[in-house]
C-alpha positions in Angstrom: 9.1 24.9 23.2 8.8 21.3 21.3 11.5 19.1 21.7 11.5 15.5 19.7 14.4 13.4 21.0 16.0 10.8 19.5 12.2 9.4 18.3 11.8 5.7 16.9 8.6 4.7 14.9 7.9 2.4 12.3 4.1 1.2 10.3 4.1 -2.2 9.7 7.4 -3.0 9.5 8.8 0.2 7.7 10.8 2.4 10.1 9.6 6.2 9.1 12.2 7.3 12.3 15.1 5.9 13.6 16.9 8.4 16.4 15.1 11.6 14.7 15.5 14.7 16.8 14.8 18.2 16.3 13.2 21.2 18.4 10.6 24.2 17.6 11.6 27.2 19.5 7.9 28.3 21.0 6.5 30.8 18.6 8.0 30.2 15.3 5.9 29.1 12.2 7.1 26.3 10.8 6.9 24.2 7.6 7.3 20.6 7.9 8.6 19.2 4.6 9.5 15.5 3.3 8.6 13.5 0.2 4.9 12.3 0.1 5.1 8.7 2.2 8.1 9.7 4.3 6.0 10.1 7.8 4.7 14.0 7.9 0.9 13.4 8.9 2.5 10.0 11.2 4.5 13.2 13.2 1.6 15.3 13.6 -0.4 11.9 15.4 2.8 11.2 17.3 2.8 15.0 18.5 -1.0 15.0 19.5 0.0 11.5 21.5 -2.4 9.5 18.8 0.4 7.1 18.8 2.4 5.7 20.9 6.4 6.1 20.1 8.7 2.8 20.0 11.5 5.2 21.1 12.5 7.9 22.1 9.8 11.4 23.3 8.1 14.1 22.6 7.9 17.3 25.0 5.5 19.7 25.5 5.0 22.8 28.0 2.3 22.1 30.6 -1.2 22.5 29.6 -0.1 23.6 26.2 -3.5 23.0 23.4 -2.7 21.0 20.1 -5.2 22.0 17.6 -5.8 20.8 14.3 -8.0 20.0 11.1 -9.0 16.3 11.7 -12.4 16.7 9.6 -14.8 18.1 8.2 -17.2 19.9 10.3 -21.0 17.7 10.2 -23.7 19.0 8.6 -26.3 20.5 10.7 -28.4 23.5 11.6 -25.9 25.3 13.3 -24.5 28.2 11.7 -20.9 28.9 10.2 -20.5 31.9 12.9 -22.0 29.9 15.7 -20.0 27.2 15.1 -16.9 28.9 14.8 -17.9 30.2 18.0 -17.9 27.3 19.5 -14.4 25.9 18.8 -13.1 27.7 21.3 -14.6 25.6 24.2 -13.0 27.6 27.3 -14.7 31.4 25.5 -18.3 29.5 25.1 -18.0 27.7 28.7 -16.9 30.7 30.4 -20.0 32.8 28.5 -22.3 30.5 29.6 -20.7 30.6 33.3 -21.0 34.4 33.4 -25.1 34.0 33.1 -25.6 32.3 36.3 -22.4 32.4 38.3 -23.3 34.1 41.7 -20.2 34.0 43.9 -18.6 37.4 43.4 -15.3 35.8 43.5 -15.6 33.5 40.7 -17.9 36.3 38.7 -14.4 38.2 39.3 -12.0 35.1 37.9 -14.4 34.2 35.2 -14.4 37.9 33.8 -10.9 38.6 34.0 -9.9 35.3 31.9 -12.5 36.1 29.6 -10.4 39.8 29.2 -7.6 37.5 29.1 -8.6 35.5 26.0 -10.1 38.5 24.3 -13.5 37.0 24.5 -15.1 40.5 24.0 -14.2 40.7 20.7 -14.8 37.0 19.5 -17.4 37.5 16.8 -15.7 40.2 14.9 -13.0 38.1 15.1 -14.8 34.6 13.4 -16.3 36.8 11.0 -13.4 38.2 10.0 -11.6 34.7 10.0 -15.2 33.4 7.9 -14.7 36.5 5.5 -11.1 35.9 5.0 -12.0 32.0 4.2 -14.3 32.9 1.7 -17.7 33.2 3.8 -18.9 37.3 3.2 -21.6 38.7 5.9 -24.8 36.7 4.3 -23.6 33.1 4.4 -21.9 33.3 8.0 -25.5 33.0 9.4 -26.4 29.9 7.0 -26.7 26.5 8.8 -23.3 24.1 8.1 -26.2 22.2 6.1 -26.5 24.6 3.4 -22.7 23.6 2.3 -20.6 20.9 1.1 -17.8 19.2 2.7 -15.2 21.1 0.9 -16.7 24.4 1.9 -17.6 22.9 5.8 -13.3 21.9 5.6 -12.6 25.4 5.4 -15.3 26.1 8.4 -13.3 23.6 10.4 -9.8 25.5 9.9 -12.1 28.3 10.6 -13.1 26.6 14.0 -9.4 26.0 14.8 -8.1 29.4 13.7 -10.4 31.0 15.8 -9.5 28.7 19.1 -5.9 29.8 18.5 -4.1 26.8 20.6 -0.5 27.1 21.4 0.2 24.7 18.8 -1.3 24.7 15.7 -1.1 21.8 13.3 -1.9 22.2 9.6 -2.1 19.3 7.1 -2.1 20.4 3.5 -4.5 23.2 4.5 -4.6 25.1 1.3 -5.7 22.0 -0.9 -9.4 23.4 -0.4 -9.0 26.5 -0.8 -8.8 29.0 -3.5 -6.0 30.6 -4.5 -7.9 34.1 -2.3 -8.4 31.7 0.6 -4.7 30.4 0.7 -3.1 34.0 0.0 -5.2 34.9 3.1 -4.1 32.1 4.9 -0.6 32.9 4.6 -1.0 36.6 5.7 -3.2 35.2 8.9 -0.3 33.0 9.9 2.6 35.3 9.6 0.7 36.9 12.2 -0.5 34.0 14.6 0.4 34.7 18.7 1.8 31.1 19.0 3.5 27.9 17.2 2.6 26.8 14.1 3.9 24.0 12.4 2.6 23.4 8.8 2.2 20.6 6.4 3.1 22.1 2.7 3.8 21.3 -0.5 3.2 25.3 -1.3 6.3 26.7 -2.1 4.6 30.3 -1.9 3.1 29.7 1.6 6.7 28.6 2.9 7.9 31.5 1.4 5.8 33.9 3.0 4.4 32.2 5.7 7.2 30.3 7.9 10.5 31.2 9.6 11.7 27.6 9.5 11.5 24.7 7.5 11.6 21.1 9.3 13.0 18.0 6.8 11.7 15.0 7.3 14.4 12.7 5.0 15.8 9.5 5.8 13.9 8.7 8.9 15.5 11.8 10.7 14.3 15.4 11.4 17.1 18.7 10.5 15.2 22.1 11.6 16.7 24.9 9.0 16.2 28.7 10.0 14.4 30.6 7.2 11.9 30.1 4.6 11.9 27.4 1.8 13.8 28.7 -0.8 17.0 29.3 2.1 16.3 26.3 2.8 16.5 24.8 -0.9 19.8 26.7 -1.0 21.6 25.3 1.6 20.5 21.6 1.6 21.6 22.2 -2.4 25.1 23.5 -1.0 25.1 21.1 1.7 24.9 18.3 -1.0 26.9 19.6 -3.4 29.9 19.1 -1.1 28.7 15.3 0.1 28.9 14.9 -3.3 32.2 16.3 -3.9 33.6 14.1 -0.7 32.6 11.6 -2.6 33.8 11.7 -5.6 37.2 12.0 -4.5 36.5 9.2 -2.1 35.4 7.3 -5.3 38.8 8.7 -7.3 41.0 7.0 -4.5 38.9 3.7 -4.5 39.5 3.5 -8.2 43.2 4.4 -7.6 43.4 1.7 -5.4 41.8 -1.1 -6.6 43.4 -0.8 -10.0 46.9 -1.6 -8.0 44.9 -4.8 -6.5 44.1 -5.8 -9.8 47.2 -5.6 -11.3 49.0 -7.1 -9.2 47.7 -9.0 -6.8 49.4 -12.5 -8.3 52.5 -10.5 -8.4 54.7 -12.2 -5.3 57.0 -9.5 -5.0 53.7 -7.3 -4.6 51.3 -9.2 -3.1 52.1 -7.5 0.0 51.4 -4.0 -0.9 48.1 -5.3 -2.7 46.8 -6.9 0.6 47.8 -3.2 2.4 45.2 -1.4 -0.2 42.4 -3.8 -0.3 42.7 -3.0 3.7 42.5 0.6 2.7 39.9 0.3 0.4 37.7 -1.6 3.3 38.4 1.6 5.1 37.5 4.3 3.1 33.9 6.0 3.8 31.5 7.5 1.5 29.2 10.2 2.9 25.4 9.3 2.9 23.3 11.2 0.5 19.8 11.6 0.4 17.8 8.9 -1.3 15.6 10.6 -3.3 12.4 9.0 -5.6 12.9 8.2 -9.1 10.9 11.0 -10.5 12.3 13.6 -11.6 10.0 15.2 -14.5 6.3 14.2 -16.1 6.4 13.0 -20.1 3.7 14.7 -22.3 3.3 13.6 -25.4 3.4 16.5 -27.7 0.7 17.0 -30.1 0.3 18.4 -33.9 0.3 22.2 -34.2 -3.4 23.5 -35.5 -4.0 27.0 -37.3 -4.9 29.4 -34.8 -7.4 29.8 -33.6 -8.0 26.3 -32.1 -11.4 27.9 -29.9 -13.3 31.0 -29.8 -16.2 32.1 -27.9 -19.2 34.6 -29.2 -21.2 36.3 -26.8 -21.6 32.4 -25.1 -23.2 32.0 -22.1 -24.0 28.9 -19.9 -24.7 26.9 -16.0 -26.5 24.4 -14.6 -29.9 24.3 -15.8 -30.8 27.1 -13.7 -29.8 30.6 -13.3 -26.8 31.2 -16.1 -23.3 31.0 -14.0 -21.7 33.1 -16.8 -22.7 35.1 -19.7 -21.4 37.2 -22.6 -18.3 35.2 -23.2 -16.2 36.3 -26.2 -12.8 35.2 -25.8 -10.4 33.1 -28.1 -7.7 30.3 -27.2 -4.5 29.8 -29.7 -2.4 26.6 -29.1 0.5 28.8 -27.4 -1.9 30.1 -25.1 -0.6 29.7 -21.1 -4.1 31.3 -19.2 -4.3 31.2 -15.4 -7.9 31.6 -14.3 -8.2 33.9 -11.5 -11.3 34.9 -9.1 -13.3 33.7 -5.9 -14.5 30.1 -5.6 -18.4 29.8 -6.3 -17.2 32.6 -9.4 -16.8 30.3 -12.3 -13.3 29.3 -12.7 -14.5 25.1 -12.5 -17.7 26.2 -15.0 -15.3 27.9 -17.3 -12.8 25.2 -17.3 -16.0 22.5 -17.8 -17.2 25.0 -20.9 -13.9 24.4 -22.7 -13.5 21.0 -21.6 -16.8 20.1 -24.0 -18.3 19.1 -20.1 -20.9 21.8 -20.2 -22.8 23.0 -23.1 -23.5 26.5 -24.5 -26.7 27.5 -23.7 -27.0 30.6 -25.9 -24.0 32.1 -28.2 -21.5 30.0 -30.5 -18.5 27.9 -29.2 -16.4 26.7 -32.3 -13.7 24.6 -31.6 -11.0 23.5 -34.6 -12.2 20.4 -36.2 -9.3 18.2 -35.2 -9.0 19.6 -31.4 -8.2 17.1 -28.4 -8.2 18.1 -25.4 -6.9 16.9 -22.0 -8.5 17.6 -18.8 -7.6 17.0 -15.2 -9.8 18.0 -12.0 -9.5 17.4 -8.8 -12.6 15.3 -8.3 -11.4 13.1 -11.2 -9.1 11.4 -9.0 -11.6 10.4 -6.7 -13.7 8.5 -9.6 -10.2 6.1 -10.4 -11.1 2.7 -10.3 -9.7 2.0 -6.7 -9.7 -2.3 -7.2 -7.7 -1.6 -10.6 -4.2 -1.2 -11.2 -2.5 2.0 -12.7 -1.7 -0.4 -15.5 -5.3 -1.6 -15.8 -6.3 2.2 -16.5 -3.6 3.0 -19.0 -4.7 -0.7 -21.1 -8.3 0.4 -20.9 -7.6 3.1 -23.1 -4.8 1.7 -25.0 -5.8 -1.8 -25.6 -3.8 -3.4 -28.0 -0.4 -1.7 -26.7 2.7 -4.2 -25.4 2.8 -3.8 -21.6 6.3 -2.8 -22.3 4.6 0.6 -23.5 2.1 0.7 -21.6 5.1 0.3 -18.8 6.9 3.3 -20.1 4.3 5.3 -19.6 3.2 5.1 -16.2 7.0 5.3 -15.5 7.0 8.8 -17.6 4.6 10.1 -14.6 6.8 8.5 -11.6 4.5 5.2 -11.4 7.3 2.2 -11.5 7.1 -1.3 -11.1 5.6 -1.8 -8.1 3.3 0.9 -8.1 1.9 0.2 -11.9 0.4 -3.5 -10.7 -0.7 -1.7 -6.8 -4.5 -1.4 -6.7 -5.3 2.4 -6.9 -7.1 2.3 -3.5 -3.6 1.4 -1.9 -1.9 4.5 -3.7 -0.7 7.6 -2.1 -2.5 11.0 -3.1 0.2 12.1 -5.0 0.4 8.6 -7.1 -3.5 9.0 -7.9 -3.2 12.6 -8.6 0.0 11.3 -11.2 -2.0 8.7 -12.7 -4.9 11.5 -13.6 -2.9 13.3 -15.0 -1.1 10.6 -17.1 -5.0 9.3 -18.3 -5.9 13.7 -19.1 -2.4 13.3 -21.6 -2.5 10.7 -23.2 -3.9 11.6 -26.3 -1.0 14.3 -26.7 -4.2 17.1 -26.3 -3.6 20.5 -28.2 -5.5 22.4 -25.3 -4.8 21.2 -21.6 -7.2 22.2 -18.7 -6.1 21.2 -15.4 -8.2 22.9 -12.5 -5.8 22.0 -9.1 -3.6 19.9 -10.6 -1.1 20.7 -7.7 -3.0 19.2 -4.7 -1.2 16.1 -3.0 1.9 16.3 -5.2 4.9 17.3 -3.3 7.5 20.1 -4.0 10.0 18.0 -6.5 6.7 16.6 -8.6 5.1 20.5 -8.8 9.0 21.5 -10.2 9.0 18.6 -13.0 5.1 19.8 -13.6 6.6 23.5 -14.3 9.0 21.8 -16.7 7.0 20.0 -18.5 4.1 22.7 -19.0 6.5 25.0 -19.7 8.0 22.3 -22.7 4.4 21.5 -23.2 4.0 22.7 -27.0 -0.1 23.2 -26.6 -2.8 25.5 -24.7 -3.0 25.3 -20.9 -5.3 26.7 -18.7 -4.7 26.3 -14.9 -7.1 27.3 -12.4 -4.4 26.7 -8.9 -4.1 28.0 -5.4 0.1 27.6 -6.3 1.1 30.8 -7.1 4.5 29.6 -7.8 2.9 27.0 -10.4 1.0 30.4 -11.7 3.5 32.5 -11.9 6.2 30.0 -13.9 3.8 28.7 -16.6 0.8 31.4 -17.1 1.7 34.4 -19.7 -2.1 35.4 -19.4 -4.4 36.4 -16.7 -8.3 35.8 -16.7 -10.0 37.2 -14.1 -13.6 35.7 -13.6 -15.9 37.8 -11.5 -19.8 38.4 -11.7 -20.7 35.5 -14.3 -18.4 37.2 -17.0 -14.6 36.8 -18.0 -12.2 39.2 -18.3 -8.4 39.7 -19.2 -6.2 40.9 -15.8 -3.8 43.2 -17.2 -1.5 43.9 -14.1 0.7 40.7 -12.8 0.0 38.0 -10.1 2.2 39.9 -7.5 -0.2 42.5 -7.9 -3.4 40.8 -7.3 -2.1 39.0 -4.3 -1.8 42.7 -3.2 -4.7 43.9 -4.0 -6.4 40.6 -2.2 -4.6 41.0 1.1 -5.5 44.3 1.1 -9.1 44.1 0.6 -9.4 46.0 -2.5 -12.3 45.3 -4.2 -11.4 46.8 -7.5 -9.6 43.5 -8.3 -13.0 42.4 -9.3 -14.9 43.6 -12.5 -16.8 46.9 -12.9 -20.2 47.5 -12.0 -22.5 46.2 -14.6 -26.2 47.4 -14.8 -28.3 45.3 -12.2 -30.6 43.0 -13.9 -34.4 42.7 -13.3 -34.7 39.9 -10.4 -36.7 36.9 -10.2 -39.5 36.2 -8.9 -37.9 34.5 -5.2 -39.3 30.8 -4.5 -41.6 29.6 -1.3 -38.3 28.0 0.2 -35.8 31.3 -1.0 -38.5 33.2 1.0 -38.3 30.7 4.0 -34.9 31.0 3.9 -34.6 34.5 3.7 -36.8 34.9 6.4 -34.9 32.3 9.0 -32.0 34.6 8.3 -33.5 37.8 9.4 -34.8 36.3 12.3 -31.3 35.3 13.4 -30.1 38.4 13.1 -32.7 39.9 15.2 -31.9 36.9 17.5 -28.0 38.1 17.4 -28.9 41.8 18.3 -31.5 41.1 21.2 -27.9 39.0 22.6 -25.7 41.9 21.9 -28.1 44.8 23.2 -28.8 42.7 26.6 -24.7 42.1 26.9 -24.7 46.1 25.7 -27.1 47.0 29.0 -25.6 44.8 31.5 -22.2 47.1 30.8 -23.9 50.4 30.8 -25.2 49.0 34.5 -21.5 48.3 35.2 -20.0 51.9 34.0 -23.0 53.7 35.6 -21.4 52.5 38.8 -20.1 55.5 40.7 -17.3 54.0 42.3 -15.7 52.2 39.3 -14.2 55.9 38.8 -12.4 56.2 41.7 -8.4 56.9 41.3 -7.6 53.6 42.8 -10.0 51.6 40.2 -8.5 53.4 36.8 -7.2 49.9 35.5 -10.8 48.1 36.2 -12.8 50.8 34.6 -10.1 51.0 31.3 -10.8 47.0 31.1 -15.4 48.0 31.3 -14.7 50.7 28.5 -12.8 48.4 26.6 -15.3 45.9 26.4 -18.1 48.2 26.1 -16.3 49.1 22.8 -15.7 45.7 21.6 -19.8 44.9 22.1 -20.8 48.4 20.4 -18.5 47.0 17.5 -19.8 44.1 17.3 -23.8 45.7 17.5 -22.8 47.9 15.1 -21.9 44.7 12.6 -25.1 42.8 13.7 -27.0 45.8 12.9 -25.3 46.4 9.4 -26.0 42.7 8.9 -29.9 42.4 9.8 -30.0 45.6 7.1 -28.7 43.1 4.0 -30.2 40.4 5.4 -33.9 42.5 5.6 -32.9 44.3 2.6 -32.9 40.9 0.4 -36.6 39.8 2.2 -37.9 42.9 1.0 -36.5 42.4 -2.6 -37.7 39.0 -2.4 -41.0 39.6 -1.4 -41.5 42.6 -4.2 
């Protein structure tokens, strides 16, 4: 069980707790919720003893493990199984301890914990976590090299997954990942042996994921039982009557004071005046909440176009290289809402750069209405902001000769006031940057919007006033979003891309989350005839080759682990009456390691099969 009592903690001069309390019953999943800036991650580093507390405590059972998602995981030779592996530090040191132990007793202590932990079973169980992270058979044995940092985040919460510590801490997990990876996610931790507490501004995941949600508001802590829409409801109800109090408590001020003020001079009344400013001193007004000024995003709406405003014939485009999608025929009107669905690495940010006018077509026709704009917001566009400007600065570089009392309005229109429209971007929060993107993708009232993760780093109440204003918005939109709530309230279309083409989804959202979580692969596109393959490169060969040999590598490990227990079984007295339990624990693992041979073995096959296709 976690217990936070009566905490105290401020950063540099702001109190972020003052006497904040709450306890996590040990087991429950948990999502920790607050507006952006209120102290969420500053919890997690008070939990893990980063910081110290200026009042208060935090308590913890005995030799209870925090894990976590600090970072990335570096690039190197080592690969994404391997390293998974190798998160969970007592499995790998207790491996290694097997090999050359020699006291009988300690051989005996070291392989009962390693039955303990379930050690047996440990690579079907990273691959499985890889797979379910987006990582299939092929790429698990890549070195961490091979990938970038977004893809080595999701081998760190791999890593961490996989070491399954009593007390798993997840920041904003699902902002690199797909919306396959987070729907995964959520199914995974529904089903996690121990504590996890969850930072989220997925109202899906908290939904599905949790059995509590913990508010962080006002500097205190208030654990509610249930999952965030029960939640939602009762802090709703819970206000409404705060509310209520006081307005009544307001009604009787009023009542009062307007005796005071008439007749206060009044000698014969004075008396009774003096009596109800004393009442009036005394009367209370529950506290509310004090919630941020925003409360919805302005778009500016633009002209309506003839349909259609953007069609596509038979286009096809990528890189330079091989083409990332072909055949495209599709067509956009201005009252379009299309979510993009499909795998990361499938398209959906190639599509969305097609449309956007960021990529060009390398063969087909792309016709777009002559008087088009269009807005578009990425992820990795709020990264390129000019961190030593202003929000201000940004909006007068592209509306020079506006009054800064305009210019004003608008950043206030996207929840950037005062203060925050003359702070230097480098000094913003997440969600301010991500507000500000958005702000610079809309301001030329677009007819076609394209926003590819708009959601990431804005909290719950700025992802409600996004619904709203999409859903007023009177031009096209395209999302491509790991929200399915943000999906399912804006999109009236579903594209599913899958195997370089692009395809309408005819069933709904719920459905495909389904069909994900239960591993059917019909969700992607049909079969299309295989096309003649290239001619493979010296360094695809290399490549190709390095893989195989690992696998061969993997196998030799799991045939000698396989031999060592057929020596075991093989011994005669291990079936005796008295030894039934011991030789049920031998089979056991003997199973585990055929399963896993069997996988290495399956996996060698691909892995030769594509040398010798290679090499044709």
């Amino acid at each position: 069980m976690l217990r936070i009592e009566d905490i105290t903690y401020s950063v540099e001069g702001r109190p972020l707790f003052e006497g904040a309390s709450a306890t996590i019953p040990e087991g429950h999943k948990v999502g920790l919720v607050g507006r952006n800036g209120t102290g969420k991650t500053t919890l997690f580093r008070l939990i893990r003893g980063e910081l110290a507390l200026e009042g208060g405590r935090i308590q913890l059972p005995a030799r209870a493990r925090i894990g976590g998602v600090a970072q990335e995981v570096p690039s190197s030779g080592i690969s994404l199984l391997d390293t998974v592996l190798a998160a969970d530090t007592e499995r790998a040191s207790l491996l290694a301890e097997a090999e050359s132990a020699t006291d009988a007793h300690r051989i005996a202590e070291v392989q009962a914990r390693l039955t303990d932990i379930d050690a047996w079973s440990g690579e079907a169980r990273a691959a499985s976590i890889l797979r379910g992270l987006g990582f299939p058979p092929d790429q698990q044995l890549m070195p961490c090299s091979a990938f970038s940092g977004g893809w080595r985040m999701r081998v760190a919460l791999a890593g961490v997954l996989f070491a399954q510590p009593d007390y798993l801490l997840l920041d904003e997990p699902t902002n690199y990942l797909d919306l396959e990876g987070a729907l995964w996610l959520e199914a995974y931790l529904r089903d996690y042996p121990h504590t996890v507490i969850i930072i989220s501004h997925d109202r899906g995941l908290l939904n599905r994921a949790v059995t509590g949600i913990l508010h962080l508001e006002d500097r205190k802590l208030t654990y509610y039982t249930g999952p965030y829409d029960t939640f939602a409801e009762t802090r709703a109800a819970r206000l409404a009557v705060l509310n209520a109090e006081n307005r009544k408590a307001q009604a009787r001020r009023d009542h009062l004071q307007a005796f005071v003020d008439r007749f206060r001079y009044k000698a014969s009344k004075a008396k009774q005046a003096q009596s109800r400013l004393k009442m009036i001193e005394r009367l209370k007004f529950a506290t509310t909440p004090q919630e941020a000024a925003l409360t919805r995003f302005s778009f500016p709406e633009p002209e309506e176009l003839s349909p259609p405003i953007l069609t596509l014939e038979s286009v096809a485009t990528g890189y330079g290289g091989p083409l990332v999608l072909k055949r495209l025929s599709l067509r956009i009107d201005q009252d379009d809402r299309i979510a993009l669905l499909g795998r990361n690495g499938e398209g959906k940010s190639t599509l969305s750069k097609l449309l956007a006018g960021k990529l060009h077509a390398m063969e087909g026709r792309l016709h777009r209405s002559s008087k088009l704009r269009i807005g578009y917001f990425a992820q990795h566009q709020v990264d390129e902001l000019h961190i030593d400007e202003t929000p201000l600065q940004h909006v007068q570089r592209l509306r020079p000769t506006e009054q800064q009392a305009r210019l004003r309005a608008r950043l206030a229109g996207f929840g950037l006031m005062a203060d925050q429209a003359e702070t230097v971007v480098g000094r913003l929060s997440g969600g301010q940057k991500a507000r500000l993107s958005l702000l610079l993708a809309t301001i030329d009232a677009p007819h076609l919007l394209i926003l590819d993760e708009p959601t990431n780093h804005l909290d719950i109440e700025s992802r409600e006033a996004l619904v709203d204003a999409l859903t007023e918005y009177p031009g096209a939109v395209i999302l491509v979003s790991h929200d399915m709530h943000l999906l399912s309230l804006v999109a009236d279309r579903l594209w599913l891309v899958k195997s370089g083409s692009v395809t309408p989804y005819d069933d709904d959202l719920e459905t495909y989350r389904r069909q994900l979580l239960s591993g059917d692969e019909d969700v992607r596109q049909p079969a299309r005839p295989a096309e003649k393959p290239k001619k493979a490169s010296r360094d695809d060969l290399l490549a190709l080759k390095a893989e195989v040999r690992k696998c061969e590598e993997r196998l030799a490990k799991l045939n000698d682990m396989r031999s060592k227990l057929a020596t075991k079984l093989a011994d005669q007295e291990l079936y005796e009456p008295a030894r039934k339990g011991e030789l049920e624990t031998w089979n056991r693992k003997y199973a585990e390691v055929m399963e896993g041979l069997d996988r290495a073995e399956e996996m060698w096959l691909a892995a030769q099969g594509k040398l010798e296709m290679a090499e044709a």
